[in-house]
C-alpha positions as CSV (number, residue, x, y, z in Angstrom):
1,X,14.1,-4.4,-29.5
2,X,14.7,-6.6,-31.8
3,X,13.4,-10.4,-31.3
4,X,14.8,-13.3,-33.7
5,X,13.1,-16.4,-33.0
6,X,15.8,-19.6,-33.8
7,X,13.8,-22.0,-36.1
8,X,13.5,-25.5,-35.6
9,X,17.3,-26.9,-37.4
10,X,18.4,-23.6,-37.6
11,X,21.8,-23.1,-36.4
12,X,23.0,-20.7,-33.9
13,X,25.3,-19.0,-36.6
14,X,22.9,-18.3,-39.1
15,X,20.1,-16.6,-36.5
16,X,22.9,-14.5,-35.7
17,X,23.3,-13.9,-39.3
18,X,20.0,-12.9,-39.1
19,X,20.2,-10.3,-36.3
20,X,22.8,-8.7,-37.7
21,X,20.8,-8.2,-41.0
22,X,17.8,-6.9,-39.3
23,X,19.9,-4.6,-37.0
24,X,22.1,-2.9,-40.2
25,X,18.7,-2.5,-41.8
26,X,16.9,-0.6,-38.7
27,X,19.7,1.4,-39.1
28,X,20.3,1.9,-35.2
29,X,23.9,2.1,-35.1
30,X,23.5,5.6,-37.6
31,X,21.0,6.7,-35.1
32,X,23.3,6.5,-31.8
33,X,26.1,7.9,-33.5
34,X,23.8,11.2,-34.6
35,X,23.2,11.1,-31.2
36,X,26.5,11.4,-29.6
37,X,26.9,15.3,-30.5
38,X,24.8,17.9,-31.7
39,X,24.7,19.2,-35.1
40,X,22.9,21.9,-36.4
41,X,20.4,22.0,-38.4
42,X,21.8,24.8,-40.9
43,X,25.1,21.6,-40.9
44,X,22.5,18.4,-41.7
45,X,21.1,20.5,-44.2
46,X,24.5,21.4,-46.1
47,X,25.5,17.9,-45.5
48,X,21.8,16.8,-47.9
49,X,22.9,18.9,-50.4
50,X,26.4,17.9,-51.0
51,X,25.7,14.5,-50.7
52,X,22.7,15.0,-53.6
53,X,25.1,16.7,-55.6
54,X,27.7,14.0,-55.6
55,X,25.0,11.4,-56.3
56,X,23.8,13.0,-59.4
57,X,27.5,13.3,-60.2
58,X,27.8,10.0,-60.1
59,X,24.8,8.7,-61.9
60,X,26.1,11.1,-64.5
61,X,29.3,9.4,-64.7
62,X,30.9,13.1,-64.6
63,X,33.3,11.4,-61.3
C-alpha cells in the first residue's frame, strides 16, 4: 500500500502527482496485468530473448 503523506502548502494536485509517480515506479499495474492469464514459462522466456535481441539492435543502431 502505498501512503503519500500531503506536506504542509503542498497542494492536493501535486501529492497526487506524487502517487502517481511512486505507483508507475512499483510497477503494480505490469504486475496485475501478468496476472490476469497464465503464460508459460517456455513463452516469458522467448519473450526475454527477443526483447534482448531488439535492444542490442538498437544500441547498435542496426534498426
Amino acid at each position: 500500500m502505498l501512503i503519500i503523506e500531503v506536506k504542509s502548502g503542498e497542494g492536493i494536485e501535486k501529492a497526487i502527482r506524487r502517487y502517481r509517480r511512486k505507483h508507475r515506479d512499483t510497477k503494480l499495474r505490469n504486475e496485475l496485468r501478468s496476472r490476469k492469464e497464465f503464460t508459460k514459462p517456455s513463452v516469458k522466456r522467448r519473450k526475454e530473448v527477443l526483447k534482448a535481441v531488439y535492444k542490442q539492435r538498437k544500441s547498435q543502431g542496426l534498426l
